[in-house]
C-alpha positions in Angstrom: 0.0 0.0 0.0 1.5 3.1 -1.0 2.6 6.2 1.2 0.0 8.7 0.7 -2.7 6.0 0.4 -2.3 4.7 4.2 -1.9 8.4 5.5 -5.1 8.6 3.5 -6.9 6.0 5.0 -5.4 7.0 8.5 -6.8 10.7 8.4 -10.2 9.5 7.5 -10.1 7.1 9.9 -9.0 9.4 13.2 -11.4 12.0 11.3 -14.7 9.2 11.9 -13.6 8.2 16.1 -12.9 11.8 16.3 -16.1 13.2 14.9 -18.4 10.3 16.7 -16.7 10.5 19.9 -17.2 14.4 20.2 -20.4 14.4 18.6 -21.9 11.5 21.0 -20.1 13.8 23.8 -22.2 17.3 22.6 -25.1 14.9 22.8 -25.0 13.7 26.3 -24.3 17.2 27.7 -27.1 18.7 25.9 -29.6 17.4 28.2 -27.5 18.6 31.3 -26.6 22.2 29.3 -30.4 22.8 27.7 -32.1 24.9 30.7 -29.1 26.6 31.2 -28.5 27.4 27.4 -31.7 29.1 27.2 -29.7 32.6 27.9 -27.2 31.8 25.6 -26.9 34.0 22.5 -27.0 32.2 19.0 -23.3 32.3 18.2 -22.6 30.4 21.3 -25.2 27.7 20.4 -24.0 27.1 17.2 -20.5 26.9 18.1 -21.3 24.2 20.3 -23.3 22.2 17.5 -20.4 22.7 15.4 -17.9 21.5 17.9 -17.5 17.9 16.7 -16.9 18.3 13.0 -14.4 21.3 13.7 -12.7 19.5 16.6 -12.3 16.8 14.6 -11.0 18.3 11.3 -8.5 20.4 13.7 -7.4 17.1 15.3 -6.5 15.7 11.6 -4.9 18.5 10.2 -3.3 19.8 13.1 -1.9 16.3 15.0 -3.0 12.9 12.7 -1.3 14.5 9.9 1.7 16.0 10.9 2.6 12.8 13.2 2.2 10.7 10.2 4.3 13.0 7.9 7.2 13.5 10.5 7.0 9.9 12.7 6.0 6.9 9.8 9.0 5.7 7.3 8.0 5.8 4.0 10.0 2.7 3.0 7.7 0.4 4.9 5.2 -2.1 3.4 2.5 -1.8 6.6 -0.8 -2.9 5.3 -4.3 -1.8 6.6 -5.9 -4.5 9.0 -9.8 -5.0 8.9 -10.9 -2.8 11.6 -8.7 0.4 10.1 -10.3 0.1 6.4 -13.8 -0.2 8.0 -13.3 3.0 10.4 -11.6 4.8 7.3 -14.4 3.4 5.0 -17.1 4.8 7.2 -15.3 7.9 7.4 -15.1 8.3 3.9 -18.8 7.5 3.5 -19.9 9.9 6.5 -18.3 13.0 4.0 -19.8 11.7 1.2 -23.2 11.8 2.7 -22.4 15.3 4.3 -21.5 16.5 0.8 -24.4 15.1 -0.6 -26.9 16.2 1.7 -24.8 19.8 1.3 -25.7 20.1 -2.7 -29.5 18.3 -2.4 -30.4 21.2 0.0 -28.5 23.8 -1.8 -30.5 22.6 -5.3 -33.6 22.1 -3.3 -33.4 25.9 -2.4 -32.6 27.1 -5.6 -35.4 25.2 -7.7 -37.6 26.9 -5.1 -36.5 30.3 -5.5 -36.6 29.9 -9.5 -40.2 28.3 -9.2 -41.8 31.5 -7.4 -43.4 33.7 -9.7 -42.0 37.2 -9.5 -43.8 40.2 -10.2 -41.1 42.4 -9.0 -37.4 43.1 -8.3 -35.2 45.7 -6.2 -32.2 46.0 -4.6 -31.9 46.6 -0.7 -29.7 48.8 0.7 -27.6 47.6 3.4 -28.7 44.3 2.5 -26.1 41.6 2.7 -25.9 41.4 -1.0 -29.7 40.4 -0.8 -32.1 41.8 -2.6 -36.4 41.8 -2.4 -38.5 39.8 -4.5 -42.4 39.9 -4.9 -43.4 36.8 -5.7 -47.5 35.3 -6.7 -48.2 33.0 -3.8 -51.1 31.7 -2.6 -50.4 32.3 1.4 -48.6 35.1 2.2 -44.7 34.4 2.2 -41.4 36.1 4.0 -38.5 34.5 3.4 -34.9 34.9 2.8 -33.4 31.8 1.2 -30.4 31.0 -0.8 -26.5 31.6 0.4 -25.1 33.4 -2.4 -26.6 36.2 -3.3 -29.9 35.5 -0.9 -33.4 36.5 -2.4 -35.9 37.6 0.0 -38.9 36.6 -1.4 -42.6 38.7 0.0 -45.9 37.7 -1.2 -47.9 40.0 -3.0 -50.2 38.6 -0.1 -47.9 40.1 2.4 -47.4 43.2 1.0 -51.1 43.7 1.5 -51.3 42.7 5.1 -48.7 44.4 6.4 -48.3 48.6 6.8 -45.2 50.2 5.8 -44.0 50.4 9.6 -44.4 46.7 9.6 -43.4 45.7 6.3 -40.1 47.8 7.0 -38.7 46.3 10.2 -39.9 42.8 9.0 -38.2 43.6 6.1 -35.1 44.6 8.9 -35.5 41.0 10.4 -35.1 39.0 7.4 -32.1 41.4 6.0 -30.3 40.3 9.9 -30.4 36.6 9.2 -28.8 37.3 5.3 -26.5 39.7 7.5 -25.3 36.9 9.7 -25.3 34.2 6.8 -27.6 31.8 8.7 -28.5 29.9 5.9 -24.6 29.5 4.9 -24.6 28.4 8.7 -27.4 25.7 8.2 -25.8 24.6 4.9 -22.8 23.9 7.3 -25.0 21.5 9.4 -26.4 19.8 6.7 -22.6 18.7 5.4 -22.4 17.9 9.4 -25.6 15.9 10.3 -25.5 13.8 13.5 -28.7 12.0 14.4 -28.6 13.3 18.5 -28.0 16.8 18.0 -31.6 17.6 16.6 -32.4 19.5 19.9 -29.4 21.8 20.2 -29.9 22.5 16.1 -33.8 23.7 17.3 -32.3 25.8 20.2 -30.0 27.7 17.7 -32.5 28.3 15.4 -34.7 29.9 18.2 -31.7 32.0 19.6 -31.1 33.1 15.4 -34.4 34.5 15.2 -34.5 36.1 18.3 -30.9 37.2 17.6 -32.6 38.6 14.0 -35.8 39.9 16.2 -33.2 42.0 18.5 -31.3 43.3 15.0 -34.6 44.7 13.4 -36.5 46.3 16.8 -34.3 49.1 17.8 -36.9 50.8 19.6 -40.5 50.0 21.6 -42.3 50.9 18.4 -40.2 48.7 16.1 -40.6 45.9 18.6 -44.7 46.6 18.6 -44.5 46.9 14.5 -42.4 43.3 14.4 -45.0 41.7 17.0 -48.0 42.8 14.9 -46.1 41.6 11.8 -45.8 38.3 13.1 -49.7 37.9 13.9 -50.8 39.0 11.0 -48.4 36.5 8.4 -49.3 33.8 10.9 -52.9 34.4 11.4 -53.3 34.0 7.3 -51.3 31.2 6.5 -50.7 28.1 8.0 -47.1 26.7 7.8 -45.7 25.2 4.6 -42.6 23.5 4.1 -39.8 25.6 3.1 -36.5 24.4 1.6 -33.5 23.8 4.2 -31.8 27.4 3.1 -34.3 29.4 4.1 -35.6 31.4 7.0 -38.9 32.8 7.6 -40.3 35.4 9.1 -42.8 33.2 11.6 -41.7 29.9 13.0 -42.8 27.0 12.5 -44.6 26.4 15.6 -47.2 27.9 17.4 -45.6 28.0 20.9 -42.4 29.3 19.4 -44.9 32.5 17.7 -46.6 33.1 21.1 -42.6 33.3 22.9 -41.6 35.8 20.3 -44.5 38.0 20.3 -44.5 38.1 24.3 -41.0 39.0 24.1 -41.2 41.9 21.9 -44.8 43.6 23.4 -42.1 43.5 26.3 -39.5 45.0 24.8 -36.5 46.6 26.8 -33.5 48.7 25.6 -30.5 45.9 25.4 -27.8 46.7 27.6 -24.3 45.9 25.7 -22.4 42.9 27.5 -18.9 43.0 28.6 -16.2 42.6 26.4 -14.4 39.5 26.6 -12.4 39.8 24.5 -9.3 40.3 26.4 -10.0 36.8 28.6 -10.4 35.0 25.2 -7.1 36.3 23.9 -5.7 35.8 27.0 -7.2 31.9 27.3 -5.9 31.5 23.3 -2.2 32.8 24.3 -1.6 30.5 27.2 -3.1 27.3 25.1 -1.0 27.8 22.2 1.8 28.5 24.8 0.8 24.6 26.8 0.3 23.3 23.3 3.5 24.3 21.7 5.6 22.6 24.8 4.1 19.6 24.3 3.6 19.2 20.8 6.3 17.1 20.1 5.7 14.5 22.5 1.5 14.6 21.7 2.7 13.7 18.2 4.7 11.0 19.0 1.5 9.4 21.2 -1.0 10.1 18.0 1.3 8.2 16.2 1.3 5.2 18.1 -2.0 5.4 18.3 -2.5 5.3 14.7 -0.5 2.2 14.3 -2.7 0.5 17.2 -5.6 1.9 15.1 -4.9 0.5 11.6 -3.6 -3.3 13.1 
């Protein structure tokens, strides 16, 4: 077996334990971490969802790799046992489902932007690179899909419901989630699925769109314009399946509707939180510092590792 093919075969390997043992670990904290993540801002939540696959691409490329580069001969003839080419197989096969799930819901998305019937087209300022669509639908619609480029596609339906007060900070909501690429962000999960992590996906989509409710109600009035907003797109539809790169301007469920409402008709000025900057910085220095000093010999144990894990 050639050179290149066993550190192949190695990295996808370390790449599947890696990326099942962190992700079954996010999945057994969730439970303990849920009522306590309910404060915890939308960044936060996602990072933690997307702990496993970035822990584990970081633990390839940054120790699997490098210890097989610097530590394994390339003269030797070591073959892959039974139980290495099954973990590197399923390895291989979880990125190939990752990738394909990644393009069905990024063709999904645009057959359903190109299958709306448009009536209208503008550019938004300030808009992400977004722009508005008024589309022929048969329930009113508010939705920003796509990742490149996002359309954000209002009903003709809509336009009729809602005042200009309303139409403009839903308008502002909508415009916050293209702002802080949210769909690129559930494109990401899709390429990254785990079957336990359905709940802590749900509480980051919650914490986006109050994240996007925040963005677009800078004041009491906005807040009472978004609320009304809300009720009146939800009181005349009912909800219809939207493709995975999207997100609407009213949830999906009715308890979700009722929490957002309640929290904007009690609206409060947002005090700015702390910077913590400096602690993170400070945290990054001294880990870089502890990981440098023991890089070498971390190597040398991934290494051995390896060799136990491809007999």
């Amino acid at each position: 077996m050639s050179y290149l093919l066993r550190g192949a075969l190695l990295s996808s390997a370390a790449f599947f334990l890696a990326y099942v043992f962190l992700s079954l670990g996010v999945a057994g904290a969730w439970p303990l971490l849920r009522k306590r993540a309910a404060a915890w801002s939308a960044s936060l939540l996602y990072g933690l969802r997307a702990l496993p696959p970035a822990g584990a691409l970081l633990f390839v490329a940054g120790f699997v790799v490098p210890a097989f580069l610097c530590l394994e001969p390339q003269g030797t003839d070591e073959r892959f046992g039974i139980p290495g080419i099954a973990l590197a197989s399923a390895g291989l096969l979880m990125v190939a489902w990752g990738t394909v799930s990644a393009l069905l819901a990024s063709w999904q998305t645009a057959r359903f932007v190109a299958s709306c019937p448009k009536t209208g087209l503008r550019r938004l300022e300030g808009s992400a690179g977004a722009c508005a669509v008024e589309v022929v639908s048969a329930k009113p619609l508010f939705v920003v899909a796509g990742i490149h480029r996002p359309k954000l596609l209002i009903s003709q339906q809509a336009v009729r419901l809602l005042d200009e007060n309303e139409m403009r900070v839903a308008v502002r909501h909508e415009l916050a989630h293209a702002r802080f690429r949210d769909n690129l962000k559930k494109l990401a999960l899709r390429a990254a699925r785990f079957p336990f992590l359905s709940g802590l996906e749900r509480s980051w989509m919650q914490a986006a769109e109050l994240e996007a409710d925040d963005a677009a109600a800078v004041d009491a009035c906005g807040a009472l314009d978004l609320a009304s907003a809300l009720l009146k797109i939800a009181g005349a539809s009912s909800p219809a399946p939207l493709p995975h790169l999207a997100m609407s301007l009213v949830p999906g469920t009715q308890p979700a509707l009722q929490a957002r409402v309640q929290r904007l008709l009690a609206w409060q000025p947002r005090l700015p939180s702390p910077p913590r900057r400096g602690r993170a910085l400070l945290f990054f220095f001294f880990a870089v510092l502890a990981l440098t000093a023991g890089y070498a010999p971390l190597l040398r144990h991934v290494h051995e590792l390896g060799e136990l894990l491809v007999r």
